[in-house]
VOKOL-296731 format. One record per residue (C-alpha): residue in one letter; y negated, x, z. Coordinates in steps of 0.5 Angstrom, whole numbers, padded with zeros to 4 digits, always signed. Layout:
BEGIN
aYXZ/...
***
This chain:
BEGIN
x+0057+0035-0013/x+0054+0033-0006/x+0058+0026-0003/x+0052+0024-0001/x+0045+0025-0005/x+0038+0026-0002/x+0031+0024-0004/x+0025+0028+0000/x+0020+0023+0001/x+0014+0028+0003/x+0010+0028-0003/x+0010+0021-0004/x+0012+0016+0001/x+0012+0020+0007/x+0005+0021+0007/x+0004+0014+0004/x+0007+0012+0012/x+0004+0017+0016/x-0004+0019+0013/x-0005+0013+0009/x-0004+0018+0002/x-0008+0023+0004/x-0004+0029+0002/x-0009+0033-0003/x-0004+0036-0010/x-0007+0044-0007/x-0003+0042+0000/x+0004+0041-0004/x+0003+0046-0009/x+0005+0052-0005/x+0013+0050-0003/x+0013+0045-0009/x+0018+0052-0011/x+0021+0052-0005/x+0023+0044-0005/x+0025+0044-0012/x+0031+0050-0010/x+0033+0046-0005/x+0038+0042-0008/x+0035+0035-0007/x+0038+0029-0012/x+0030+0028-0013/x+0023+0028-0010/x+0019+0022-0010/x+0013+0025-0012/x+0008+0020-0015/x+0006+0012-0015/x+0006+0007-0010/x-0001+0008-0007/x-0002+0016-0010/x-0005+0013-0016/x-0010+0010-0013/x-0012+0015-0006/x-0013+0021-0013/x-0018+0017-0015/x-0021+0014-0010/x-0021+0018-0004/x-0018+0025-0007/x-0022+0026-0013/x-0016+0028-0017/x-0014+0026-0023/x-0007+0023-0021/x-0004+0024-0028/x-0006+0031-0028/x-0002+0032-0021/x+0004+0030-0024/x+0004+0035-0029/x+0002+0040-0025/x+0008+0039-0021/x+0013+0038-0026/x+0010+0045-0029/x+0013+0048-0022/x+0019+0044-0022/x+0025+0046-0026/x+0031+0044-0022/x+0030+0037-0019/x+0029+0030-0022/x+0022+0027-0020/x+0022+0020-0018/x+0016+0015-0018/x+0015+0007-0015/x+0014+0003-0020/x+0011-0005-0018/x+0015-0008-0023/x+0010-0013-0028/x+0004-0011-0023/x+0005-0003-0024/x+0002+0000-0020/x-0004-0005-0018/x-0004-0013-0015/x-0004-0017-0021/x+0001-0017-0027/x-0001-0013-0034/x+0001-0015-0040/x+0007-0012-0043/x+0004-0008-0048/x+0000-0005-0042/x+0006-0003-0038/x+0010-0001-0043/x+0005+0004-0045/x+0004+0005-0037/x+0012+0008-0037/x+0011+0012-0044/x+0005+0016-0040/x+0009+0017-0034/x+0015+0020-0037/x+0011+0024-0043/x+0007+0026-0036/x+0014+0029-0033/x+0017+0022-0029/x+0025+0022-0029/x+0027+0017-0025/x+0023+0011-0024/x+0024+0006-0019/x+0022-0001-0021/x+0021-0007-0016/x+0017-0014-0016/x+0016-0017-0009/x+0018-0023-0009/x+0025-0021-0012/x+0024-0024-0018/x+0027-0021-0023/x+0024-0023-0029/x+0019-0019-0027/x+0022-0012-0027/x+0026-0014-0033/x+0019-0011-0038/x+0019-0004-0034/x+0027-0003-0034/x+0027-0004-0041/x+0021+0000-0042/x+0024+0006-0038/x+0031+0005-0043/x+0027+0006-0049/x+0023+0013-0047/x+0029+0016-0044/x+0028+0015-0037/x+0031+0012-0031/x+0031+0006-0030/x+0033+0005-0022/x+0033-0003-0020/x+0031-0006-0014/x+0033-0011-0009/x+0028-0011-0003/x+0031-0012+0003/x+0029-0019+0008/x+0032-0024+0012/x+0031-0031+0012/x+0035-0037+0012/x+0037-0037+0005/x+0037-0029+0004/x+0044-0027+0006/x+0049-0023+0002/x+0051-0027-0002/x+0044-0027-0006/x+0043-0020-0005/x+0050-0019-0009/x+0048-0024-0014/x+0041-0020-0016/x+0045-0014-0015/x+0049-0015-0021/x+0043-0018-0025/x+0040-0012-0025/x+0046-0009-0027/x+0046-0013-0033/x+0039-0012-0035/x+0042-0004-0036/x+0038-0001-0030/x+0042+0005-0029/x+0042+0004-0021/x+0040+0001-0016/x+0036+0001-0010/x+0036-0002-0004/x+0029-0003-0001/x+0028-0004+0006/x+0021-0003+0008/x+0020-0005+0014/x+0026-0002+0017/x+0030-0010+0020/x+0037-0008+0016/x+0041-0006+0022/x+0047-0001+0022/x+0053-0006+0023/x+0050-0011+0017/x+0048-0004+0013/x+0056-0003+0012/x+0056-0010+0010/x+0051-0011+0005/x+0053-0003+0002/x+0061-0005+0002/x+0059-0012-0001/x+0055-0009-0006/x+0060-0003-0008/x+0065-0008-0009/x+0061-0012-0015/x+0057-0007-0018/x+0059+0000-0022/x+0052+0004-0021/x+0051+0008-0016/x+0046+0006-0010/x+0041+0008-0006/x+0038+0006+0001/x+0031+0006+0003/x+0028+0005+0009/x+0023+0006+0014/x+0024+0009+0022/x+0019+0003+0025/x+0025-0001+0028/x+0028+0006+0031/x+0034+0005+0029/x+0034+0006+0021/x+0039+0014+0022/x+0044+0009+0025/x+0043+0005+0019/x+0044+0010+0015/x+0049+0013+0018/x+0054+0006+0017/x+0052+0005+0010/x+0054+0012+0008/x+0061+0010+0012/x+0061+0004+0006/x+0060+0008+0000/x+0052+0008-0001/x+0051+0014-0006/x+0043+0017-0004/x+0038+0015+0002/x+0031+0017+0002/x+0028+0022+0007/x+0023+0026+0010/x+0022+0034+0012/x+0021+0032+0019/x+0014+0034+0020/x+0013+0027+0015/x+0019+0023+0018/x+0020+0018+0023/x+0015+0012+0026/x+0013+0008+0020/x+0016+0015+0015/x+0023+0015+0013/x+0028+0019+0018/x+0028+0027+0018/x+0032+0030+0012/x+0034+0036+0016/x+0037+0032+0021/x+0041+0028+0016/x+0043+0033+0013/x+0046+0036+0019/x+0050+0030+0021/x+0054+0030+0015/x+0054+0037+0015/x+0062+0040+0014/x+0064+0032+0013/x+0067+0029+0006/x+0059+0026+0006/x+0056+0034+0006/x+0049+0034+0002/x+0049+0041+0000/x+0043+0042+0003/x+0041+0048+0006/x+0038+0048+0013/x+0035+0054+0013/x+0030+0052+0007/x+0029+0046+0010/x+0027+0049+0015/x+0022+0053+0011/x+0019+0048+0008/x+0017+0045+0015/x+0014+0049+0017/x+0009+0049+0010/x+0008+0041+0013/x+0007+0043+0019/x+0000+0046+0019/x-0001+0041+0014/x+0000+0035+0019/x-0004+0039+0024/x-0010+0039+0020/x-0009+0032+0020/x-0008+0031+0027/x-0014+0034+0028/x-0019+0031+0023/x-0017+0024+0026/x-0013+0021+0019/x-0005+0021+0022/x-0006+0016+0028/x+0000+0019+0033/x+0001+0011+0034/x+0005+0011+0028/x+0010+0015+0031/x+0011+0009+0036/x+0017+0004+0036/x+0015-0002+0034/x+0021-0007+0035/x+0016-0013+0034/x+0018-0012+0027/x+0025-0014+0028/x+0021-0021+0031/x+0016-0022+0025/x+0018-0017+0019/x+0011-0014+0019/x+0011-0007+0016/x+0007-0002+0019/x+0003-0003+0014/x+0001-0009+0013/x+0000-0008+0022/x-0005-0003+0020/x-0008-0009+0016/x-0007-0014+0020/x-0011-0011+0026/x-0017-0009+0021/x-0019-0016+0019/x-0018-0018+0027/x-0024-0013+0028/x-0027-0015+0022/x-0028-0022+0025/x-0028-0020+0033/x-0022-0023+0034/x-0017-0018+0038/x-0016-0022+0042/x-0012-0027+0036/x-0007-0021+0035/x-0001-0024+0038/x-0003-0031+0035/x-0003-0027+0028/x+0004-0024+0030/x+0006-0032+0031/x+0003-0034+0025/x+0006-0029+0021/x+0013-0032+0020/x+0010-0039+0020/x+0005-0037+0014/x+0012-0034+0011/x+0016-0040+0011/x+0011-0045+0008/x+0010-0040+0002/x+0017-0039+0001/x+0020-0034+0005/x+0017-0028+0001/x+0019-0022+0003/x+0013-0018+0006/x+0012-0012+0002/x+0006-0011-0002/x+0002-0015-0005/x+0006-0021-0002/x+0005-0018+0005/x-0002-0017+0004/x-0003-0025+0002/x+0001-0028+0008/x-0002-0023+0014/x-0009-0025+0010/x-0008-0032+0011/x-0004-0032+0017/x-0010-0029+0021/x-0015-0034+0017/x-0011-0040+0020/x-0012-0036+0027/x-0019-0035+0026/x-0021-0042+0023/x-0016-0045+0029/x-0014-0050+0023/x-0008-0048+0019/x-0010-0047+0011/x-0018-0049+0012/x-0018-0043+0009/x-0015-0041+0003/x-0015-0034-0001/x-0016-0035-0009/x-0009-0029-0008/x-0005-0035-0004/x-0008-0040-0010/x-0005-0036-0015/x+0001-0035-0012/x+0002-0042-0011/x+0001-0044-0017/x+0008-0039-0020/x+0002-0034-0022/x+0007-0028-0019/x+0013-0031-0020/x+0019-0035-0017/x+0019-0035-0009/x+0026-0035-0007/x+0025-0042-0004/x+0021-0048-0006/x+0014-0049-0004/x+0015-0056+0000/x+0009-0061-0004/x+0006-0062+0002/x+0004-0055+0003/x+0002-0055-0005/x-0002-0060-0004/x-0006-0057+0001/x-0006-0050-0002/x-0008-0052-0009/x-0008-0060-0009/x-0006-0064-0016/x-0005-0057-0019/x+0001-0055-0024/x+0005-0050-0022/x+0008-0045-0028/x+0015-0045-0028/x+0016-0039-0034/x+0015-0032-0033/x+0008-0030-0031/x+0006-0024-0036/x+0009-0029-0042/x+0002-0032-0040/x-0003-0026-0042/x-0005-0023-0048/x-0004-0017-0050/x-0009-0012-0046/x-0008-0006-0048/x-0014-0005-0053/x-0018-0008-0050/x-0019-0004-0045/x-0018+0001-0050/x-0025-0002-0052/x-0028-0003-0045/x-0028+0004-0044/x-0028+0008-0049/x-0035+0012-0047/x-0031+0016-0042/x-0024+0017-0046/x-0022+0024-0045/x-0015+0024-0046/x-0010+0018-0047/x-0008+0017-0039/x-0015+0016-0038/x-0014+0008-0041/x-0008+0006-0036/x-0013+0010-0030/x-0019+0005-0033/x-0013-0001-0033/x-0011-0001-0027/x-0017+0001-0023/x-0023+0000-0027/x-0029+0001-0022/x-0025+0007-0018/x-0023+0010-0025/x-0031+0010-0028/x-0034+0013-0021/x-0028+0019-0022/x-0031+0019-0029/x-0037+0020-0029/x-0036+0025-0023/x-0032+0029-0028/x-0037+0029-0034/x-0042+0031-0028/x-0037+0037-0026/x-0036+0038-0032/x-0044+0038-0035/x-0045+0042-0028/x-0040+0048-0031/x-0043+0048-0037/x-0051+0049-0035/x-0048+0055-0030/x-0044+0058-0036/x-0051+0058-0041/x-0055+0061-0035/x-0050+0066-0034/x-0050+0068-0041/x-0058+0068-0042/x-0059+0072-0036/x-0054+0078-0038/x-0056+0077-0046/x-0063+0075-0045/x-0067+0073-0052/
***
């Protein structure tokens, strides 16, 4: 057995971080062989923004996708990324929703789901970890990774062991802008393999630069499994190269069993598909820059990419360092939540309306409202009454887990989009991206209706009445 686990990141977190998901299901089919006799412990293949960049921009049914990959894989686990009570989406479902969401991924062919909320609020996760139990997966918990003054290793622990006692069946330590340091990784790791028994993994992203260091220090301290890319796919806002870490702990007590030569080959597959984007203008070859103002502000490459777009918007460039200050201004009234979606999206949103309007909190999205008012949960710091005050006034805040307030929903959107129901995953498309889900249905019933005219034209001109 392997001392150190790998999970390739190429199908899904790869190209999430470095072509906005764009990767096409025909462009990863061709080495889907080659990477399931690698040896990988998992690929990470599905969830996160695939979901939606299928129907969206792909024209692909994602649930299809994952069947046609789990079809060619016979060997190595598949993983998805799973938003806790927000699925795969930017609000909470119901529970009946997202344990019928999980009952689909893992019929459809998911074993491991990784399972996060945003604000570390774990009665969050609890829904989909027990959900994932009961249909015979793997429930991986998470802990995402941030720093704040009350965020140390203490609390981590702390929410380690809860996720423990929920029955995850591992733990992930989730750093999606790249901040933990080496010297703290070996820290955090050793701390956590000290207080907990389940195996954990580490992922991260390359933002910082110093995230193979990272890596390194938390295998020194027990870490059981981090996530990589093949090398085309690897670095800037992508995770570290899979080739090279497994040439580091190649012939020490932390050796991955991973072959070099078919890795190689796999590259080489990823490397004309990379080119291709290169060419056609969607992989930005600044992605691949060193960003140390992540390390001051904590702001993913992603939500950078946000940031800078609705500056353009509002033709205020100029504003962009004002922004980047705000940002942790904006994240400490609020909190401390840690920047990943969808809370990354609502602080860099209201930071760059507080620069714009030049009055802080003059305008305030209903997403910022809602957060305050407990709607996504418990921040990790009390929200002060002056800031409540002036986000939503004399409002209450909620106090109980926030999916205890939604009804059952799951038939009724059973209800709502029953005219293009083709097979039961279709609901949870409909569910999670309604007006995107009814244009990919109306496409596919136009494919379809297209096939069929041309199938009767055929047997009408070689069967003539």
């Amino acid at each position: 057995m392997p001392k150190v686990k790998i999970t390739e990141t190429v199908l899904r977190d790869g190209h999430q971080s470095l072509i906005a998901t764009r990767m096409k299901t025909e462009e990863m089919l061709p080495v889907i062989e080659e990477l399931d006799n690698a040896g990988y412990h998992s690929l990470e293949m599905w969830g996160g923004a695939t979901f939606d960049s299928c129907l969206r921009f792909l024209n692909e049914d994602p649930w299809e996708r994952l069947r046609v990959i789990r079809s060619k894989v016979k060997n190595t686990k598949l993983q998805m990324l799973l938003r806790g009570q927000n699925i795969l989406g930017y609000k909470n479902y119901s529970d009946d929703v997202v344990d019928e969401f999980v009952r689909l991924s893992i019929k459809n062919g998911i074993d491991i789901i990784r399972i996060f909320d945003a604000l570390n609020d774990l009665r969050n996760i609890e829904t989909a970890i027990k959900a994932t139990k009961k249909y015979g997966g793997h429930a991986q918990g998470t802990v995402v990774y941030t720093i704040s003054p009350i965020h140390n290793t203490e609390l981590y622990v702390e929410l380690a062991k809860k996720v423990q006692a929920m029955g995850a069946d591992s733990l992930c330590i989730k750093d999606m802008s790249g901040i933990l340091t080496p010297y703290y990784g070996y820290e955090l790791i050793k701390a956590l393999k000290e207080n907990i028994d389940i195996p954990i993994q580490l992922h991260t992203h390359c933002t910082s630069g110093m995230t193979d260091m990272t890596y390194l220090k938390a295998i020194e301290a027990g870490v059981d499994a981090i996530d990589t890319a093949i090398s085309p796919f690897a670095l800037g806002t992508s995770q570290p190269p899979t080739e090279s870490m497994v040439a580091t702990l190649k012939g020490t007590e932390y050796d991955t069993g991973l072959e070099l030569d078919r890795l190689c080959k796999i590259a080489d597959h990823f490397r004309d598909i990379k080119e291709k984007y290169v060419k056609n203008g969607i992989l930005n070859q600044n992605v691949f820059n060193v960003d140390t103002n992540v390390l001051s502000y904590q702001v993913p490459g992603g939500m950078l990419s946000n940031l800078m777009s609705q500056l353009a918007q509002a033709n205020a460039m100029d504003k962009y360092n004002e922004v980047l200050l705000e940002v942790p201004r904006v994240r400490e009234d609020l909190g401390f939540p840690p920047l990943v979606t969808p809370s990354s999206q609502f602080v860099g949103t209201q930071a760059v309306m507080n620069v714009v309007a030049g009055e802080r909190y003059k305008m305030i999205p209903n997403e910022i409202k809602d957060y305050v008012k407990g709607k996504y949960g418990k921040p990790s710091v009390p929200i002060a009454d002056d800031i409540k005050k002036k986000i939503i006034g004399d409002e209450e805040v909620i106090t109980c887990r926030p999916a205890d307030l939604l009804p059952p929903q799951l038939e009724s959107i059973k209800a709502e989009m029953k005219e293009y129901y083709e097979q039961e995953e279709d609901v949870m498309s409909y569910g999670l991206f309604p007006q995107v889900a009814v244009k990919f249905f109306k496409d596919r019933q136009a494919a379809k209706y297209k096939i069929d005219s041309d199938m009767v034209d055929k047997v009408e001109k070689t069967h003539p009445v």
